[in-house]
Residue, then its C-alpha position, 0 to 999 in steps of 0.5 A: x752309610x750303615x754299619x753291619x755285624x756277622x760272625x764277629x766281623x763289622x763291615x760299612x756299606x752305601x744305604x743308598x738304593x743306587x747299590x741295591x743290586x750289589x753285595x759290597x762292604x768297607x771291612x773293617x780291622x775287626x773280627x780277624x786274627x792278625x797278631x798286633x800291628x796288623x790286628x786283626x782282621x788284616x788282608x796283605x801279606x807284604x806287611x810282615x804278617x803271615x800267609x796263614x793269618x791273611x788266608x782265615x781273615x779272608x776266609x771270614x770275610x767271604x763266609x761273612x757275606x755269603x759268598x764262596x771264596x774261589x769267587x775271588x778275584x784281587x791284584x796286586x795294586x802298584x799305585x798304576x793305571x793300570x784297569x783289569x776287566x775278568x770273566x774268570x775268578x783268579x787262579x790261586x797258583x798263579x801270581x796277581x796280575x798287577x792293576x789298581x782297578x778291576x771291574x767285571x759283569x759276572x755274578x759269580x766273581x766276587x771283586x776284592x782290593x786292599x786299603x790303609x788310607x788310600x780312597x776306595x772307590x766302587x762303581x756300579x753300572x745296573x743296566x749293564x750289570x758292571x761293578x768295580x773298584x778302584x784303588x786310588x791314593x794320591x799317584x792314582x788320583x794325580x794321574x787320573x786313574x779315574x778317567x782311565x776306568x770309566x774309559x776302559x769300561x765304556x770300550x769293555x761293556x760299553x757303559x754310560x757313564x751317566x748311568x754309574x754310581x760310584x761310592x767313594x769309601x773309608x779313606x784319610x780324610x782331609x784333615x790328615x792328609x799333609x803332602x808334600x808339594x811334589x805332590x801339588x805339582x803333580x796335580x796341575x796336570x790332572x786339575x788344572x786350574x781347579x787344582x787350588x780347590x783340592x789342596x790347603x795350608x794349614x799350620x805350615x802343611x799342604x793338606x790334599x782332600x783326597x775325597x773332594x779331588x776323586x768325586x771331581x775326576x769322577x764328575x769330569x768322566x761323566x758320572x753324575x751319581x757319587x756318594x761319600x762315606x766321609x770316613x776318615x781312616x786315621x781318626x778312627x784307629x779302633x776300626x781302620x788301618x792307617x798307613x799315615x796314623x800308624x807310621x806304616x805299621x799296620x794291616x790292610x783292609x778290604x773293599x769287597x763287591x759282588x753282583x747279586x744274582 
């Protein structure tokens, strides 16, 4: 991944010429004016810091990269499988339309999702002309919300998942992540017996790689091209929120791509 600077914001993105027809970026907690836990570049409201703050971090981002902000289209992410596919950026006087994976093939939409440890991924289709995220903690990996886009999207836009490349982003990497074994449970249905290779002991904890288990949901759905930033947001609190680093006091960042027209 490179890393990238303007008008005091920094941002990651893939360097990889698989992108090459997105704007997307991995924003990171600086640039922004979110009072402390959330500083500073922080996008959620439901963690206690104000509308305003969030509306002029989200403003910067979108100035950041070019990109008008009415182009916006977010949700509000539940940990679901549920998957969003627009033609219209939302409507800012309604409420969010709940999903955990939003995809679209218009250049004038610009996809945004929010993050603090959970895995980002986006998927891009350059024959068909599709981006998308998707928001994937470990209920979203368990239940195969990975699965559930590429399926959506190969009915939608008729993709071949042959021809996708996703990014798996800036997420808590596997050295972090203790779980408890509900959570090991919960994996047998999406993994089955590949289930050991995602999970390990250490110093009396049960470790989930996050990264790893994704990036085989992905190969499983038939997508071959998969790249790992292989950042972990809770070794790097100068840069990332983290929910699990930060006892849950902190921000969200965000994930952001668009179609270049």
């Amino acid at each position: 991944m490179i890393r990238i600077s303007n008008n005091g914001l920094s941002y990651y993105k893939f360097a990889e010429n698989d992108f090459e027809g997105t704007i997307h970026g991995f924003f990171t907690r600086c640039g922004g004016v979110s009072p402390e836990p959330w500083n500073s570049l922080n996008l959620a409201t439901t963690v206690g810091d104000s509308r305003e703050n969030v509306i002029e971090n989200r403003k910067r981002i979108f100035e950041s990269i070019a990109r008008p902000e009415k182009s916006l289209f977010d949700v509000w992410q539940i940990h679901s499988t549920n998957v969003l596919c627009t033609d219209v950026s939302r409507n800012f006087a309604e409420p969010h339309q709940k999903a955990d994976a939003i995809f679209t093939d218009r250049p004038q939409i610009t996809l945004l999702m929010r993050f603090a440890d959970c895995v980002p991924i986006i998927l891009y289709d350059e024959s068909r002309h599709v981006i998308g995220i998707v928001h994937a903690g470990w209920q979203g990996t368990v239940k195969n919300i990975v699965r559930q886009a590429v399926t959506e999207i190969e009915r939608r836009y008729r993709v071949n998942p042959a021809d996708l490349v996703a990014g798996i982003g800036p997420s808590i990497g596997p050295d972090h992540y203790a779980v408890g074994e509900n959570v090991f449970l919960a994996a047998e249905e999406a993994f089955g017996k590949e289930r050991e290779s995602f999970f390990q002991h250490a110093n009396g904890s049960l470790f989930f790689n996050l990264w790893q288990a994704n990036g085989y949901l992905l190969e499983k759905s038939g997508v071959t091209k998969i790249h790992y930033s292989n950042i972990c947001t809770a070794c790097n609190l100068t840069e990332w929120y983290s929910h699990r680093a930060e006892n849950g006091k902190t921000g969200r960042f965000g994930a952001v791509i668009a179609l270049k027209e």
